[in-house]
C-alpha positions as a LaTeX table, in Angstrom:
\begin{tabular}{lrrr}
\hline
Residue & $x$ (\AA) & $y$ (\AA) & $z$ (\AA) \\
\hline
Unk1 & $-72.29$ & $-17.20$ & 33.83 \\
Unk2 & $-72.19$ & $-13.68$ & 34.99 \\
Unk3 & $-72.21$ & $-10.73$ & 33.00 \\
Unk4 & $-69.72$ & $-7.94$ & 33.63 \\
Unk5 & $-70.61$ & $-4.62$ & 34.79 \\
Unk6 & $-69.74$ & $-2.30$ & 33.17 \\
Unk7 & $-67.96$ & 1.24 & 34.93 \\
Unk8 & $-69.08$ & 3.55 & 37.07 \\
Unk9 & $-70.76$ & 6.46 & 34.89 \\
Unk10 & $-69.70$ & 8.72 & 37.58 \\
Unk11 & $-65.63$ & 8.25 & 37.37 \\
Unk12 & $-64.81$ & 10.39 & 35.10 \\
Unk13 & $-60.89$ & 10.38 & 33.43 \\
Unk14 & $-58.31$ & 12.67 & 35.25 \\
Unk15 & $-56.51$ & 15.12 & 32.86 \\
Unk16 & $-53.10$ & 15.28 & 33.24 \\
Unk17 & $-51.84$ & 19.24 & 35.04 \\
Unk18 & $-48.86$ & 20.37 & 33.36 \\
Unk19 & $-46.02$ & 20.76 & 35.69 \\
Unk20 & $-44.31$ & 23.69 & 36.08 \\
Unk21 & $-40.33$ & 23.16 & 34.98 \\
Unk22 & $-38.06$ & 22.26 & 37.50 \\
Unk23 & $-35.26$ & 24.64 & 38.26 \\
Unk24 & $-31.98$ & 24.25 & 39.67 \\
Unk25 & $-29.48$ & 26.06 & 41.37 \\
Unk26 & $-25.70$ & 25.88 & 40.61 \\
Unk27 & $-25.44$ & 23.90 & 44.07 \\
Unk28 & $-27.85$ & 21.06 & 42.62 \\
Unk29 & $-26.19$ & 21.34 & 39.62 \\
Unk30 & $-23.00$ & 20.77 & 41.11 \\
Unk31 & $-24.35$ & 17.79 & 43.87 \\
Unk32 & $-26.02$ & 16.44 & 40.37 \\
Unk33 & $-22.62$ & 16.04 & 39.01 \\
Unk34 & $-20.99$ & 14.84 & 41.90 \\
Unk35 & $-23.50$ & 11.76 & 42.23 \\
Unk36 & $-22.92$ & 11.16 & 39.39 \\
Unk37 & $-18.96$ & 11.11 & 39.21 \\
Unk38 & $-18.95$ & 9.19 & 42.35 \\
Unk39 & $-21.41$ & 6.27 & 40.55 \\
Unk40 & $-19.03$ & 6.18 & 37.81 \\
Unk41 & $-15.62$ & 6.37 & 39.14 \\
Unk42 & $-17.60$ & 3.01 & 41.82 \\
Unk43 & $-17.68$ & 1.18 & 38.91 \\
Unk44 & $-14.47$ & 1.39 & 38.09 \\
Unk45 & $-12.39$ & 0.90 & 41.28 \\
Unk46 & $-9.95$ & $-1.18$ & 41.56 \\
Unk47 & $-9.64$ & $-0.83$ & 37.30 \\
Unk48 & $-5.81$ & $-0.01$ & 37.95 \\
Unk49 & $-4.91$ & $-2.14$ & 40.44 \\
Unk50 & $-6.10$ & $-4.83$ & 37.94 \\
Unk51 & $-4.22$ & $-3.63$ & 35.33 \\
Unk52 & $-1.04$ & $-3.65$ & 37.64 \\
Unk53 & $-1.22$ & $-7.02$ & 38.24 \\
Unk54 & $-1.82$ & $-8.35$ & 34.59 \\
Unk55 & 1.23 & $-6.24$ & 33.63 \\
Unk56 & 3.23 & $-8.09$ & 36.23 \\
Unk57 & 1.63 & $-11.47$ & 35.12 \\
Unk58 & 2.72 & $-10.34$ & 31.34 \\
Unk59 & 6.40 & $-9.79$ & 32.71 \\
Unk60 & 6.64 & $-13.44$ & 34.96 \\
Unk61 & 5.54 & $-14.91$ & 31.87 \\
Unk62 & 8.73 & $-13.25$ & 30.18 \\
Unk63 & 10.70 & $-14.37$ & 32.85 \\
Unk64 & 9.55 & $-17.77$ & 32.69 \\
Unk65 & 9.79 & $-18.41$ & 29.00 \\
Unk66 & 12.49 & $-21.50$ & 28.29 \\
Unk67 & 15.19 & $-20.71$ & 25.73 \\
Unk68 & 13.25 & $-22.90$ & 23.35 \\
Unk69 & 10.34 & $-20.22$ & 24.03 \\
Unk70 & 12.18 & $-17.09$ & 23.23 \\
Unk71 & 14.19 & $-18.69$ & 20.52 \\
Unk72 & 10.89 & $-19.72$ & 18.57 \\
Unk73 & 9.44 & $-16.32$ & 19.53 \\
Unk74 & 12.42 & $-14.56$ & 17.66 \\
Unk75 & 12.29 & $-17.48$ & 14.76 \\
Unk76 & 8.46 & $-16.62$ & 14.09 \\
Unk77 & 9.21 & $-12.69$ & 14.43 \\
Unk78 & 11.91 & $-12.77$ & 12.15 \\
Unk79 & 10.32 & $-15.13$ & 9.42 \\
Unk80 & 7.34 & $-12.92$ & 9.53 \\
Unk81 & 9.67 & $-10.04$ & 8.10 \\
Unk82 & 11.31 & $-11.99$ & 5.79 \\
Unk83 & 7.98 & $-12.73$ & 4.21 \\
Unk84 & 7.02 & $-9.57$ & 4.30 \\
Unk85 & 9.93 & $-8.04$ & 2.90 \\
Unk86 & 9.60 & $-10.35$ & $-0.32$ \\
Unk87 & 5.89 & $-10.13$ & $-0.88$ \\
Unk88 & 6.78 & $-6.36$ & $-1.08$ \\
Unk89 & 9.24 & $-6.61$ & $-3.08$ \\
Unk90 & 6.50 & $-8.54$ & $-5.41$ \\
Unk91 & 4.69 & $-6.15$ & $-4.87$ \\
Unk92 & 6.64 & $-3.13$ & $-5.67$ \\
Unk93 & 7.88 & $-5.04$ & $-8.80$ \\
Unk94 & 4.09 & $-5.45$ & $-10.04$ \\
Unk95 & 3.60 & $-2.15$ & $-9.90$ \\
Unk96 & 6.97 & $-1.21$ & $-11.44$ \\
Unk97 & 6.16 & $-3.79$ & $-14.60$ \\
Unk98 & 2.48 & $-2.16$ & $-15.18$ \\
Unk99 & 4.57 & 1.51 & $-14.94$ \\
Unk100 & 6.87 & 0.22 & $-17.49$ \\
Unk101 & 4.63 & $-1.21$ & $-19.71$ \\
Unk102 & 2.09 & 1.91 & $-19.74$ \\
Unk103 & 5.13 & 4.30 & $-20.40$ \\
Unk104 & 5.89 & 2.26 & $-23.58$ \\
Unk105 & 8.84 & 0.26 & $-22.43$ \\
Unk106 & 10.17 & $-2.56$ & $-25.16$ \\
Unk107 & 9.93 & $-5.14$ & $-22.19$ \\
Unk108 & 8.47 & $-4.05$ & $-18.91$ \\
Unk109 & 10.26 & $-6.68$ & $-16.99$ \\
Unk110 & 13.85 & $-4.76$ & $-17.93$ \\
Unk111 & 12.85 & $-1.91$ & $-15.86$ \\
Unk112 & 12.14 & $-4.53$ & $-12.79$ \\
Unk113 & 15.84 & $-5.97$ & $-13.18$ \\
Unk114 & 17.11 & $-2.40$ & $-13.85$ \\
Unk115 & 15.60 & $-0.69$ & $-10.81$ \\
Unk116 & 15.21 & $-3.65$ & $-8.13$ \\
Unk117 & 17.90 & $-2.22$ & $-5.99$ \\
Unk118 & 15.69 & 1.14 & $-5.74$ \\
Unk119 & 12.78 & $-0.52$ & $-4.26$ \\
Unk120 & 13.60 & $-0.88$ & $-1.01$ \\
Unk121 & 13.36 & 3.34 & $-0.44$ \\
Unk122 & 9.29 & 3.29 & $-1.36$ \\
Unk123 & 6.94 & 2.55 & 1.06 \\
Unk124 & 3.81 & $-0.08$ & 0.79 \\
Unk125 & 0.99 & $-0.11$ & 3.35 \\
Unk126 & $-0.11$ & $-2.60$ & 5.53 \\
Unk127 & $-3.06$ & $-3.38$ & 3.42 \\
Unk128 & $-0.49$ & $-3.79$ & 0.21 \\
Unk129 & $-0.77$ & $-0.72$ & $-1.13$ \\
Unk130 & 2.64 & 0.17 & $-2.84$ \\
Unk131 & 3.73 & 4.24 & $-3.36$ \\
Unk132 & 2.29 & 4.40 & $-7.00$ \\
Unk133 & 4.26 & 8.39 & $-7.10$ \\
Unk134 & 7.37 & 7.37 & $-6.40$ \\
Unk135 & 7.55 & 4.02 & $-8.90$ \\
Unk136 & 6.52 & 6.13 & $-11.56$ \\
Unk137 & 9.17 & 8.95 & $-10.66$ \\
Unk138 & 11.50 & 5.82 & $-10.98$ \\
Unk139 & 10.16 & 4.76 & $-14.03$ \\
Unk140 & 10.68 & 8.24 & $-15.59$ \\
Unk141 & 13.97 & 8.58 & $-14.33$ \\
Unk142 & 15.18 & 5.52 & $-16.31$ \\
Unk143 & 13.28 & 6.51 & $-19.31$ \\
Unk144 & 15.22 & 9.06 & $-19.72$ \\
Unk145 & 18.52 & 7.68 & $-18.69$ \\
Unk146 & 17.85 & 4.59 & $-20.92$ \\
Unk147 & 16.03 & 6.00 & $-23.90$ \\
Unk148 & 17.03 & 2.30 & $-25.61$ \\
Unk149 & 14.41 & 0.58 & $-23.53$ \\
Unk150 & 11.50 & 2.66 & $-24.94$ \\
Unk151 & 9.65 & 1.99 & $-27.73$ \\
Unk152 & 9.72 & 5.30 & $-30.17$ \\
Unk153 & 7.18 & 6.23 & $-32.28$ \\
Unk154 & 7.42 & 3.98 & $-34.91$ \\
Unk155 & 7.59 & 1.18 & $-32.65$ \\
Unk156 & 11.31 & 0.04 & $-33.10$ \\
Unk157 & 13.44 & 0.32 & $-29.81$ \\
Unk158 & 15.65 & 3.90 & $-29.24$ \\
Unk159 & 18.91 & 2.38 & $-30.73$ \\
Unk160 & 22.06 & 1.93 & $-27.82$ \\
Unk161 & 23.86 & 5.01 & $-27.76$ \\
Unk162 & 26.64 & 4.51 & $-30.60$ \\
Unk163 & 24.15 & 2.72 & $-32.58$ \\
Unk164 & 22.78 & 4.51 & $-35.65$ \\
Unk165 & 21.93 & 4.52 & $-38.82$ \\
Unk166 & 25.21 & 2.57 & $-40.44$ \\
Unk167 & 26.06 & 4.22 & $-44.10$ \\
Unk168 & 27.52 & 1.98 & $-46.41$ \\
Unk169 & 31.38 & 2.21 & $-47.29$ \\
Unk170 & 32.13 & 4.66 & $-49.58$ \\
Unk171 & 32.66 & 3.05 & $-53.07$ \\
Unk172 & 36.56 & 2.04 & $-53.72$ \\
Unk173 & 35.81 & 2.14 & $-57.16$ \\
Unk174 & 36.38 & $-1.53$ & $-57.88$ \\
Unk175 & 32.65 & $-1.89$ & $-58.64$ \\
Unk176 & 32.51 & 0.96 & $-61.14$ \\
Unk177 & 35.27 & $-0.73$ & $-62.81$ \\
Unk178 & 33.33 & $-3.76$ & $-62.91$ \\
Unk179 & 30.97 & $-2.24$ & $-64.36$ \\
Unk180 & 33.07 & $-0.60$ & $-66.94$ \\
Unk181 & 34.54 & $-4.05$ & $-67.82$ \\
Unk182 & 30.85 & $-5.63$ & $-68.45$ \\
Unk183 & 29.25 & $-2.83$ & $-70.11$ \\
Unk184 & 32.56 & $-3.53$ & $-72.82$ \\
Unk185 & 32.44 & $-6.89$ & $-73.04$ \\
Unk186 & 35.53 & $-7.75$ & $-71.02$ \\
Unk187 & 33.64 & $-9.46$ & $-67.98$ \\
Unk188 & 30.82 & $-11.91$ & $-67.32$ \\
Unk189 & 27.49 & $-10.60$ & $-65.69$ \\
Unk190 & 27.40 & $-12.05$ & $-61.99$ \\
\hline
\end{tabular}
């Protein structure tokens, strides 16, 4: 087995000069940039032409769809906004009922019926969200021009316009006579 030597006592380690910064001149600078471009725009050549002819594939396919093709393609599109119209409409609804019942409404589903041919003017987001503003400014409006479907304080419904408090008759005066006739002895308590 042999034993390792060990190093030369007499090497001893280098220490590093520091380098003076590099300058350039607005010529490099410019060649730099160039060499650069010119790498970068290598990588990309023939990027268009490419893109030409998948747009042309795109368009023969078009062409080349049956009638059965296009007619399922139109199917599909239009069954897609079907759905989507009536899940917003669900959706718009929803909101309208929670509206309705935070404002106090006797039954928050009446202000659904009552304003389901507004819906269609507010807007709901791709994610679902519905336009909270403008169901509430709908909500308001027929709060106010259907007081009846509020609760009021006390917690009876706004009577229908017309409604009221209903006052008894006025007296004809066949009950006082009544009277009259039992306090005397003429008629029989009821």
């Amino acid at each position: 087995m042999s034993t390792p030597t060990p190093p030369a006592a007499s090497a001893s380690p280098e220490t590093p000069q520091p380098q003076a910064p590099q300058t350039f001149n607005s010529d490099d600078v410019e060649r730099i940039v160039k060499d650069r471009l010119d790498r970068e725009r290598k990588k990309f050549e023939g990027f268009d032409e490419l893109k030409a002819k998948a747009q042309k594939y795109d368009e023969i396919e078009a062409q080349n769809a049956t009638e059965l093709e296009k007619a399922i393609k139109k199917a599909d599109a239009e069954a897609r906004a079907d759905v989507s119209a009536k899940t917003n409409l669900r959706l718009i609804g929803a909101e309208a009922k929670a509206a309705a019942a935070a404002m106090g409404f006797n039954d928050p589903a009446d202000a659904v019926i009552q304003l389901r041919d507004k819906f269609s003017g507010i807007k709901v987001t791709d994610d679902g969200d519905v336009d909270e503003e403008a169901v509430k400014a709908l909500i308001d409006q027929l709060a106010k021009d259907k007081p009846y479907l509020v609760k009021t304080d006390s917690g009876r419904p706004t009577p229908l316009p017309g409604q009221g408090q209903h006052q008894t008759p006025p007296n004809s005066g066949r009950d006082q006579a009544m009277e009259q006739a039992r306090k005397r002895g003429f008629a029989k308590a009821e």
